[in-house]
C-alpha positions in Angstrom: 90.4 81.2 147.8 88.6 81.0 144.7 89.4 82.8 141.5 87.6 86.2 140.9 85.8 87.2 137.7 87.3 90.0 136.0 85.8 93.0 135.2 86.7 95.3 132.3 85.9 98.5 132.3 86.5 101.8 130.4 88.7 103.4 132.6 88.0 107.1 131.6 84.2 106.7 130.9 82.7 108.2 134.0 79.3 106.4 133.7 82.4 102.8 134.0 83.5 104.5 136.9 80.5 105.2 138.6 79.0 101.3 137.6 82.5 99.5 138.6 81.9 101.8 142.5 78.5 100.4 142.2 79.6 96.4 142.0 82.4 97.2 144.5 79.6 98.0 147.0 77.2 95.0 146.4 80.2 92.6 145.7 80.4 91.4 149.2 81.7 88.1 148.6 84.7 90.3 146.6 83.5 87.9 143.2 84.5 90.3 141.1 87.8 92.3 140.7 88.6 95.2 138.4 90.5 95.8 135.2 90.8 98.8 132.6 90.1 98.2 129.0 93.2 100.8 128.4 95.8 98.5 130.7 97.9 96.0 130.0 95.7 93.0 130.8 92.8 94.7 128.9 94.7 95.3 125.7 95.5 91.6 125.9 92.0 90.4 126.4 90.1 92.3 123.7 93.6 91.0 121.8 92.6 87.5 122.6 88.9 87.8 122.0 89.1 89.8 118.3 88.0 93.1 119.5 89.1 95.9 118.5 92.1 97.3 121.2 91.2 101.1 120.4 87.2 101.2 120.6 86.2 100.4 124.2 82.5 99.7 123.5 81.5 97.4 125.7 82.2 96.2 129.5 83.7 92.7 129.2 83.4 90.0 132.4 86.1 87.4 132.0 84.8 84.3 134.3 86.2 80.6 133.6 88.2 81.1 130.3 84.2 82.8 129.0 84.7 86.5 127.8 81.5 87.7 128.2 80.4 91.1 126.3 77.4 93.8 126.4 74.0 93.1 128.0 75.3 89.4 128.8 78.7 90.9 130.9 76.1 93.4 132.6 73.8 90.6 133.3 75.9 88.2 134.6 77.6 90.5 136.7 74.3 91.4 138.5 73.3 87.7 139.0 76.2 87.9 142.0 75.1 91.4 143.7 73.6 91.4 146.5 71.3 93.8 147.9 68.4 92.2 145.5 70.1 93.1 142.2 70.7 89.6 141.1 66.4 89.5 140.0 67.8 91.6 137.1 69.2 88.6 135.5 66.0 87.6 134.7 66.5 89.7 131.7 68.2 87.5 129.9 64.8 85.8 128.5 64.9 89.4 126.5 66.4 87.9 123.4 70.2 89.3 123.4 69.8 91.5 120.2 67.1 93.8 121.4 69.6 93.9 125.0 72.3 94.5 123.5 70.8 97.3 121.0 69.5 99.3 124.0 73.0 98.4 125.5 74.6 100.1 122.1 72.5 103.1 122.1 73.7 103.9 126.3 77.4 103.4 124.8 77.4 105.5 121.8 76.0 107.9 124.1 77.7 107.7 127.3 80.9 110.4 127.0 78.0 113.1 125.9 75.7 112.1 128.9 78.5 111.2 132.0 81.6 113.1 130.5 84.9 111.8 129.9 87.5 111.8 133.0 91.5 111.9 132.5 91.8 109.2 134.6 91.4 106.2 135.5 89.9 105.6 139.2 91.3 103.3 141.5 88.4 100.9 142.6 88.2 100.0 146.4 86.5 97.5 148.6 84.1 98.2 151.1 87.3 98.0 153.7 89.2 100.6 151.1 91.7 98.1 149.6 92.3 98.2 146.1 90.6 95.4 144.2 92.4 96.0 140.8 93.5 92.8 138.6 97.0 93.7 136.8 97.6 90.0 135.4 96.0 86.7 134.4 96.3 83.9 131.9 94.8 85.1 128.9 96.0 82.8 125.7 92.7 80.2 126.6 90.1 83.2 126.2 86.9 82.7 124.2 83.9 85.0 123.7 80.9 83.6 125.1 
């Protein structure tokens, strides 16, 4: 069984919530699994990477020892939907600075648009079975 790309997410950023359900549905080769900037494995990986452990600005997509960040994490991770999602990596001739200012702007923004939540959701497979990553080796971790 291969190894599955990790996901991190803001767990109590509703719009996170509502993107990671999204991947779980077009994720039917279960690439991806699913982590919370706020847990354990999180906190280590923005550690690892020199991000700041108490600003969750960005989803992160840890795949092969890569860390990848912003418009590049949401771009990669669409390259492996199905459903015809993966043409939206084509975006990536976009040079990554005007990408990743839109991306900014959507961040700054997203608590006042999609509210906060207490809590973090639980994501689940198609079949309903959790599809949360609690550990992996994170001391070889470099941005991309």
């Amino acid at each position: 069984m291969m190894e599955r790309d990790v996901i991190l997410f803001d767990g109590v950023c509703n719009l996170c919530n509502s993107w990671v359900q999204f991947v779980v549905k077009r994720d039917n080769n279960k690439r991806f699994a699913f982590a919370s900037l706020q847990s354990e494995l999180g906190q280590k990986v923005l550690s690892q990477v020199g991000m700041p452990t108490d600003q969750f600005i960005s989803v992160l997509l840890v795949r092969n020892g890569k860390v990848y960040s912003k418009s590049r994490a949401a771009l990669e991770i669409f390259r492996y939907l199905d459903g015809g999602w993966s043409y939206l990596y084509s975006f990536r001739i976009i040079p990554s600075f005007i990408r990743d200012f839109i991306y900014d702007i959507i961040a700054k923004k997203r608590y006042s648009w999609f509210g906060k939540s207490d809590i973090c959701e639980l994501p689940l497979s198609k079949d309903d079975i959790p599809v949360f990553k609690s550990d992996m080796e994170t001391s070889n971790l470099k941005p991309a």
